[in-house]
BAKE-732227 format. One record per residue: residue number from 1; x, y negated, z negated of N, C-alpha, C in turn; residue in one letter. Coordinates in steps of 0.001 Angstrom, whole numbers, plus 524288, in hexadecimal, padded with zeros to 5 digits. Each point is the difference from the previous one (the first is absolute). Layout:
KEVEX | NUM | X | Y | Z | X | Y | Z | X | Y | Z | a .
...
***
This chain:
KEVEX | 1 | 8033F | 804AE | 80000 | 7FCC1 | 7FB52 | 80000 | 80360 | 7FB21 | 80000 | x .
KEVEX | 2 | 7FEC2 | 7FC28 | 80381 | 802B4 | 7FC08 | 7FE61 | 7FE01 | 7FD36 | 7FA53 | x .
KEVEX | 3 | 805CB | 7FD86 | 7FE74 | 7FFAC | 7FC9A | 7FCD0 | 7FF2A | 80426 | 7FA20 | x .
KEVEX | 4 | 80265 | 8043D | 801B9 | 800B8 | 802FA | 7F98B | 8042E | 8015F | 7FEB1 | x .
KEVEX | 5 | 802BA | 7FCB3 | 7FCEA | 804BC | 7FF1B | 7FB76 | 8035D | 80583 | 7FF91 | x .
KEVEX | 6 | 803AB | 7FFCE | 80069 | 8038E | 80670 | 7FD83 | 803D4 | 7FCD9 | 7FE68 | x .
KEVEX | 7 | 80046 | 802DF | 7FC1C | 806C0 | 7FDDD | 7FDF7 | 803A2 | 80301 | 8020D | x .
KEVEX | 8 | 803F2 | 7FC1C | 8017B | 80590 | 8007F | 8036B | 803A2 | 80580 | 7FCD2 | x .
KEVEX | 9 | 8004C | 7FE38 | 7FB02 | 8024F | 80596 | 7FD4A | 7FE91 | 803CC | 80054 | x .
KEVEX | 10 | 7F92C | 800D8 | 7FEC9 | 7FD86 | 8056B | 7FF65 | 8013E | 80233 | 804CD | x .
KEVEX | 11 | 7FF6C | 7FE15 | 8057C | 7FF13 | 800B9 | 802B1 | 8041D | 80114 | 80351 | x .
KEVEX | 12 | 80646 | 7FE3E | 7FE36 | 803D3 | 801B2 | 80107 | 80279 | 8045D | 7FD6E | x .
KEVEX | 13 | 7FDEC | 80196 | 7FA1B | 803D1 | 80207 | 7FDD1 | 7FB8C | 80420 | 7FD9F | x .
KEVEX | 14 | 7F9F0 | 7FE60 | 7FFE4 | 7FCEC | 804CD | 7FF10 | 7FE85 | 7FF59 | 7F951 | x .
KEVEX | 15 | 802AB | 7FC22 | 7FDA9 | 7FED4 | 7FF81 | 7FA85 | 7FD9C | 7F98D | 80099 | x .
KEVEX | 16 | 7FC4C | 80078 | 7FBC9 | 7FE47 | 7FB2C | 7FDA3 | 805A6 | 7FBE2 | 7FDA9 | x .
KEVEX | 17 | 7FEDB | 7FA47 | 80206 | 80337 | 7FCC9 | 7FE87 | 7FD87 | 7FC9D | 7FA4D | x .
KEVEX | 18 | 80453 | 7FCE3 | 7FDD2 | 7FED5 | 7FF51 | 7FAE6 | 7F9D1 | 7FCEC | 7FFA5 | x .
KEVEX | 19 | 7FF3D | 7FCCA | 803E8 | 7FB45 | 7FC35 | 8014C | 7FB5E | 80465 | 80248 | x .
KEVEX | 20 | 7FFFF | 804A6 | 8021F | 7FC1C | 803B1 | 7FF5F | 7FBED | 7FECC | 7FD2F | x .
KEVEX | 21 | 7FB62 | 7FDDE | 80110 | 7FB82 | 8028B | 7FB78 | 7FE9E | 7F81F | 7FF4E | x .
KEVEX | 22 | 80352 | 7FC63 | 80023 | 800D2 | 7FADA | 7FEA8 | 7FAE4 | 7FD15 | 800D5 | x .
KEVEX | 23 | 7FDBA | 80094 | 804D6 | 7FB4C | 7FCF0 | 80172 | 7FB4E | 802A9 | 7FD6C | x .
KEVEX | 24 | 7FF7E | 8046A | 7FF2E | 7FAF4 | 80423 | 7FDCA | 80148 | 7FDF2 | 7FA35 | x .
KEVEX | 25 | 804F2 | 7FECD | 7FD69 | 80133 | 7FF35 | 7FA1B | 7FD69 | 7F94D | 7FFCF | x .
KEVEX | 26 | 7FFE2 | 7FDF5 | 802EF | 800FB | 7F868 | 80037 | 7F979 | 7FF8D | 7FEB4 | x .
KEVEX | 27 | 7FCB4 | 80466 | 804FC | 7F9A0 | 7FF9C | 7FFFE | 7FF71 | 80265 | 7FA5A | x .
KEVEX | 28 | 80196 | 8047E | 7FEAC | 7FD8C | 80298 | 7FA74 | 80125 | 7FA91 | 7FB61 | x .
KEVEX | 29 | 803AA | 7FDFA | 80031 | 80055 | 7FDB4 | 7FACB | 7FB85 | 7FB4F | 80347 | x .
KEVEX | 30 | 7FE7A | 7FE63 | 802EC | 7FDDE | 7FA6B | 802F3 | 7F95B | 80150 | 7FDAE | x .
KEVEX | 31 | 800A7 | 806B4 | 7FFAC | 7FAAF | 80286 | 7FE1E | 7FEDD | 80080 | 7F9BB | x .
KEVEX | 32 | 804C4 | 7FCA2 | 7FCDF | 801F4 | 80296 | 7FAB6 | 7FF4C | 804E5 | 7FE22 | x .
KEVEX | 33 | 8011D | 802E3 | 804ED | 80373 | 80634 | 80028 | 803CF | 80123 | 7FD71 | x .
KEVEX | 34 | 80390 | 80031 | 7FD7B | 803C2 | 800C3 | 7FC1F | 803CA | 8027F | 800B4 | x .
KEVEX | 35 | 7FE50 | 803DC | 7FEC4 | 800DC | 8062C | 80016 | 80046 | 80164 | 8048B | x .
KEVEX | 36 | 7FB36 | 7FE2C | 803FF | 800B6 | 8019D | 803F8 | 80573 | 7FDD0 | 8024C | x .
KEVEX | 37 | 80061 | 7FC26 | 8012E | 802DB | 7FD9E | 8010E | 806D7 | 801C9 | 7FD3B | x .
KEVEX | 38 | 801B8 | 80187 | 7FBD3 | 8028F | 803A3 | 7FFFD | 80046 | 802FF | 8032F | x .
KEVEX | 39 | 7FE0A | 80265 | 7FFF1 | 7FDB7 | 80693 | 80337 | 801F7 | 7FEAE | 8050E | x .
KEVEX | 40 | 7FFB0 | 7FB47 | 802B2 | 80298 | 7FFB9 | 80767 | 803A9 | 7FE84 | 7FC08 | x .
KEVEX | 41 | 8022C | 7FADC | 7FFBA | 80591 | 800FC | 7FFB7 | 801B1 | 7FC2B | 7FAC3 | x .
KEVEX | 42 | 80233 | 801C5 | 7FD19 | 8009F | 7FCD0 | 7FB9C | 802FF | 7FB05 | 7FE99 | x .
KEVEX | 43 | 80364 | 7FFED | 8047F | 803AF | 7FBB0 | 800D2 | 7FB6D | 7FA87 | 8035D | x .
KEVEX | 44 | 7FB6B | 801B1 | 7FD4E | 7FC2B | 7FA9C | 80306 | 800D4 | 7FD54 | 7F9BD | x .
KEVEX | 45 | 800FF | 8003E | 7FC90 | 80147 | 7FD08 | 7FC30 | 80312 | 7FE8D | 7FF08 | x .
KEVEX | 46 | 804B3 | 8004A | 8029E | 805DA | 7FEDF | 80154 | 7FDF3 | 7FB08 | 80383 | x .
KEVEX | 47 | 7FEF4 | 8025C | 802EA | 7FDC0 | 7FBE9 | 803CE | 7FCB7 | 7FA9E | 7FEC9 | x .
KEVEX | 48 | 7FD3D | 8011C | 7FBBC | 7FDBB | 7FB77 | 7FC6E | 802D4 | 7FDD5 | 7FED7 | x .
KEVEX | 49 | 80273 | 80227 | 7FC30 | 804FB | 7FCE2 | 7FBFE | 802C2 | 7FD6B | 80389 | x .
KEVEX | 50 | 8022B | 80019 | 80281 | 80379 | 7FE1F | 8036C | 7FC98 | 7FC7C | 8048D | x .
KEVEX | 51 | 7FADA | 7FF44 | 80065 | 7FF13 | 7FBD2 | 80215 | 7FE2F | 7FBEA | 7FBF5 | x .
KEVEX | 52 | 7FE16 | 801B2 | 7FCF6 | 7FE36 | 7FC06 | 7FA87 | 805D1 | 7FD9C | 7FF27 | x .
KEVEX | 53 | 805CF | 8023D | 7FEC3 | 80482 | 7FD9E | 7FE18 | 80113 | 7FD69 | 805E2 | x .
KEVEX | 54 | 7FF1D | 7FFB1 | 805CD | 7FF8F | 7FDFB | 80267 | 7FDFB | 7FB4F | 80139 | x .
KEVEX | 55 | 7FA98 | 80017 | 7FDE6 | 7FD03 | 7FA68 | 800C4 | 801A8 | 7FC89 | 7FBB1 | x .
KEVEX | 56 | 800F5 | 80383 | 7FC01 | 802CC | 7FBCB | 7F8F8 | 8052D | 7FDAD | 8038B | x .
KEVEX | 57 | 80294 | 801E5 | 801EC | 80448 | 7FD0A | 8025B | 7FF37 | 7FD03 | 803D9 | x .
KEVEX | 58 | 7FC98 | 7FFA4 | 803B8 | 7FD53 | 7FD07 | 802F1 | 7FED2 | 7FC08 | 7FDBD | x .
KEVEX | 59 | 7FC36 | 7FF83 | 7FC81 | 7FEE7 | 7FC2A | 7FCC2 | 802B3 | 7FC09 | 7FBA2 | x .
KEVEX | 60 | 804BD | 8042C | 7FF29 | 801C6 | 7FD71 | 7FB2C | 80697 | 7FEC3 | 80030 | x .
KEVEX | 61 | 8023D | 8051F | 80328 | 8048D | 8018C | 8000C | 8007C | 802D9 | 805CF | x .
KEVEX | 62 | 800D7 | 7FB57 | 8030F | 8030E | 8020C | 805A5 | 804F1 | 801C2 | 7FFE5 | x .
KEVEX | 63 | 8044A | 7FFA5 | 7FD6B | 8049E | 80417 | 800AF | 7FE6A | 8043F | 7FDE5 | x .
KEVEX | 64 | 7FC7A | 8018D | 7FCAD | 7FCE2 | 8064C | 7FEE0 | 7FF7B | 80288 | 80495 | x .
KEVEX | 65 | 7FE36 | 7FD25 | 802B9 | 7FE4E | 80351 | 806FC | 8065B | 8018E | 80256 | x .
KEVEX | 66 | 804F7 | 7FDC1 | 7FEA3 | 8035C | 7FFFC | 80290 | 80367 | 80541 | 7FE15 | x .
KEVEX | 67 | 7FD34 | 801AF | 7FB9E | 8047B | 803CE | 7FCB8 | 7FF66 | 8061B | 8017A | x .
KEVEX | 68 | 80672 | 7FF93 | 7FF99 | 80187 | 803AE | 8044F | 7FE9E | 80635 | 7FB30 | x .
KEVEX | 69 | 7FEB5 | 7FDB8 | 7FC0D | 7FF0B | 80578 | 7FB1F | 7FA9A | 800FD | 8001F | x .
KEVEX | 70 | 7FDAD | 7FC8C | 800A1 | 7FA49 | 7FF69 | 8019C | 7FE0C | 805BB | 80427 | x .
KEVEX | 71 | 80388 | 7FE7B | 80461 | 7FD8F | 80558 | 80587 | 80325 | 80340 | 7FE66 | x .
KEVEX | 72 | 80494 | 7FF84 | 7FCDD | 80251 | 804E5 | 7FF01 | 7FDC6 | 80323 | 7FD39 | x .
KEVEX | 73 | 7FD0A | 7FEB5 | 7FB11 | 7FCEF | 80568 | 7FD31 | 7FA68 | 7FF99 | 80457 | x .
KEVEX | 74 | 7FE60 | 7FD0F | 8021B | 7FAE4 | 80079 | 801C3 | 80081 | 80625 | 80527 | x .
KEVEX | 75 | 804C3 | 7FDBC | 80123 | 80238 | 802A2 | 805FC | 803AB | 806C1 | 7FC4D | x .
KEVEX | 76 | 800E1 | 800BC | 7FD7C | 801D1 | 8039A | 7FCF2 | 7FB18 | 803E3 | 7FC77 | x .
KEVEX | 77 | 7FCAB | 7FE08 | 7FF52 | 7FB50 | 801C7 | 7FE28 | 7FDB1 | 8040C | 804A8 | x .
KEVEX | 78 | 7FE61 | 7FBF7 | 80307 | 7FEF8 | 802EF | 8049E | 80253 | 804BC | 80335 | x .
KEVEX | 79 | 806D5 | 7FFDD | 7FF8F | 8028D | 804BC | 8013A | 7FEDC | 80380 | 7FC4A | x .
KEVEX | 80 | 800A8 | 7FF27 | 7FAB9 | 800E5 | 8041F | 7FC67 | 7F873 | 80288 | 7FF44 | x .
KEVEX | 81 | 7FBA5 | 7FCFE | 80080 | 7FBAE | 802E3 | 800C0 | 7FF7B | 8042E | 8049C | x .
KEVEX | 82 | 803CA | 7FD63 | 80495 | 80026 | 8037A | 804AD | 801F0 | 804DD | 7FFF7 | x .
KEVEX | 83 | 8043E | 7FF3B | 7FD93 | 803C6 | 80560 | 7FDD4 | 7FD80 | 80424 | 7FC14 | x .
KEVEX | 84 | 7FD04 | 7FE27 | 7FDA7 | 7FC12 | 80277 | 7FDB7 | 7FC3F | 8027C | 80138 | x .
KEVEX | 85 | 7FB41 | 7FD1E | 8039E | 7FDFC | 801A2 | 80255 | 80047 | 80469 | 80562 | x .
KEVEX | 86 | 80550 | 80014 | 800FC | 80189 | 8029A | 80499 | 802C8 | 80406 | 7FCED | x .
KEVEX | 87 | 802C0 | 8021C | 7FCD0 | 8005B | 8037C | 7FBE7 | 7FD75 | 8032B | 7FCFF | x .
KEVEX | 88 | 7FA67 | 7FC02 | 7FE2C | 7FAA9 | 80405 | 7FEB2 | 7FD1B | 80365 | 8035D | x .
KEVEX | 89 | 800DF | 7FC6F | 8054D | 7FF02 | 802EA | 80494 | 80158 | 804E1 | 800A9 | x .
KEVEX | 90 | 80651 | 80085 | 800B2 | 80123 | 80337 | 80085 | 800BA | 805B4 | 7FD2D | x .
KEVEX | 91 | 7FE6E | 7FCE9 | 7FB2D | 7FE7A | 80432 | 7FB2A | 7FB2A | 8020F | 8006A | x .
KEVEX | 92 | 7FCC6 | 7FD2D | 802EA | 7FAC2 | 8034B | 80069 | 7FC93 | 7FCC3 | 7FD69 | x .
KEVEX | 93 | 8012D | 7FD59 | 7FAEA | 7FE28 | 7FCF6 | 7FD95 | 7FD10 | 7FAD1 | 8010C | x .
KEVEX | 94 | 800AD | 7FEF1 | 80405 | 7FCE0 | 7FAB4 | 802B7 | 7FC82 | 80151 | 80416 | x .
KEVEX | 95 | 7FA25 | 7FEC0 | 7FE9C | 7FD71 | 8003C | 804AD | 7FEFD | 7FE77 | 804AC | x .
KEVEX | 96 | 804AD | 7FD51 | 80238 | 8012D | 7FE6A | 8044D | 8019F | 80493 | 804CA | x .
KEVEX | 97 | 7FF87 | 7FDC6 | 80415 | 8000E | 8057D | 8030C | 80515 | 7FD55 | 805A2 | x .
KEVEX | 98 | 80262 | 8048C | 80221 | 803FA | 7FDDA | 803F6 | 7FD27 | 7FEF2 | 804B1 | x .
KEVEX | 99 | 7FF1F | 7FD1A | 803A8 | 7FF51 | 7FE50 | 80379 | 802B0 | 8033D | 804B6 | x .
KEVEX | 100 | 7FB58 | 803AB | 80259 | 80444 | 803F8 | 80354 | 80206 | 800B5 | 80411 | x .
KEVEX | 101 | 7FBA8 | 7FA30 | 80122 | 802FD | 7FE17 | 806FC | 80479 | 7FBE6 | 7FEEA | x .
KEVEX | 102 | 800A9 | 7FF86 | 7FB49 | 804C1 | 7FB5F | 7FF64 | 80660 | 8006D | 804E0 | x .
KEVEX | 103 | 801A4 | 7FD2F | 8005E | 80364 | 800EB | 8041D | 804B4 | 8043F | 7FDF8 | x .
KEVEX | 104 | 80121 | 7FDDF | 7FBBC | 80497 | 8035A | 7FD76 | 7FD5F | 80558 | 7FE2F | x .
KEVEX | 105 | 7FCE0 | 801C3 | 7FD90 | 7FE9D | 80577 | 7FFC8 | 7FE7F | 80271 | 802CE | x .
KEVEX | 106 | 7FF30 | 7FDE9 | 8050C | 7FED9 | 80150 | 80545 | 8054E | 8040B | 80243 | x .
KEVEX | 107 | 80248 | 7F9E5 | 800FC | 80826 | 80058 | 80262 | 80122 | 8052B | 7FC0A | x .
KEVEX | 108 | 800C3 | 7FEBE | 7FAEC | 80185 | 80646 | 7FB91 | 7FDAB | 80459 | 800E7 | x .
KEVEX | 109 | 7FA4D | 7FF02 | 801BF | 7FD63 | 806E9 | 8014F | 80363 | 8019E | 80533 | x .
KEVEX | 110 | 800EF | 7FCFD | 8059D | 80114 | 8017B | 80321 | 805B1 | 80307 | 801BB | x .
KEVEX | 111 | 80360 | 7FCFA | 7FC07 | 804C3 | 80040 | 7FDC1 | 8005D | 80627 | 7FEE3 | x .
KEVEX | 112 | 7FCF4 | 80025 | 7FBC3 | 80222 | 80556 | 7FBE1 | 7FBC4 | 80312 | 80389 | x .
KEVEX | 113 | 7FC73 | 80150 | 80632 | 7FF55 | 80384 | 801D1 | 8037D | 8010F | 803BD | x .
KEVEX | 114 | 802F1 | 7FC2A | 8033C | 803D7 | 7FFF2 | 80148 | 80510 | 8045D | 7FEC3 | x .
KEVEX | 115 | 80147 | 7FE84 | 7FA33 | 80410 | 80250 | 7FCBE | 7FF99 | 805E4 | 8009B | x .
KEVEX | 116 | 7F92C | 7FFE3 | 7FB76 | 7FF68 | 80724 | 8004D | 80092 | 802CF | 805F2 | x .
KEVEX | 117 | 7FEDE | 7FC9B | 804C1 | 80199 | 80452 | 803A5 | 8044F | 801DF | 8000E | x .
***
């Protein structure tokens, strides 16, 4: 269909990226969903915090917007939920599922039938 969204990661690599789930999390809390909103992706409260300490610096404190420690835990959060999430995965433990036309698990199936011949 046109005009329907895939993410560039899932869709390269077959796993959910850290922002996965982000827009379904933004509507649940917009619904004061909570929980739900957990439930897609929990880093939508990361995402709060960090626009609320955004607009306070907007408002109050423009070199706040400039700090380079600022995107570093914001931007570090986000890897280390990823690493997580792609780890539970692979434990079985996350109900996320691989994407099986992804390009790369595609290229790897063709690979290792390749091999076994």
């Amino acid at each position: 269909h046109w005009g329907v969204y895939r993410c560039p990661l899932r869709w390269t690599f077959g796993v959910e990226c850290p922002a996965c789930g982000m827009t379904r999390a933004a509507a649940a809390l917009l619904r004061f969903d909570f929980i739900g909103a957990f439930r897609f992706n929990p880093l939508v409260y990361v995402v709060c915090a960090y626009a609320a300490i955004c607009a306070y610096g907007w408002l109050f404190r423009p070199r706040l917007l400039r700090s380079k420690r600022l995107w570093a835990v914001f931007i570090a959060l986000f890897l280390c939920f990823w690493a997580v999430r792609i780890a539970l995965f692979f434990l079985g433990q996350y109900p996320a599922f691989l994407e099986p036309n992804a390009r790369f698990p595609v290229i790897f199936r063709k690979l290792f039938l390749l091999i076994k011949m």
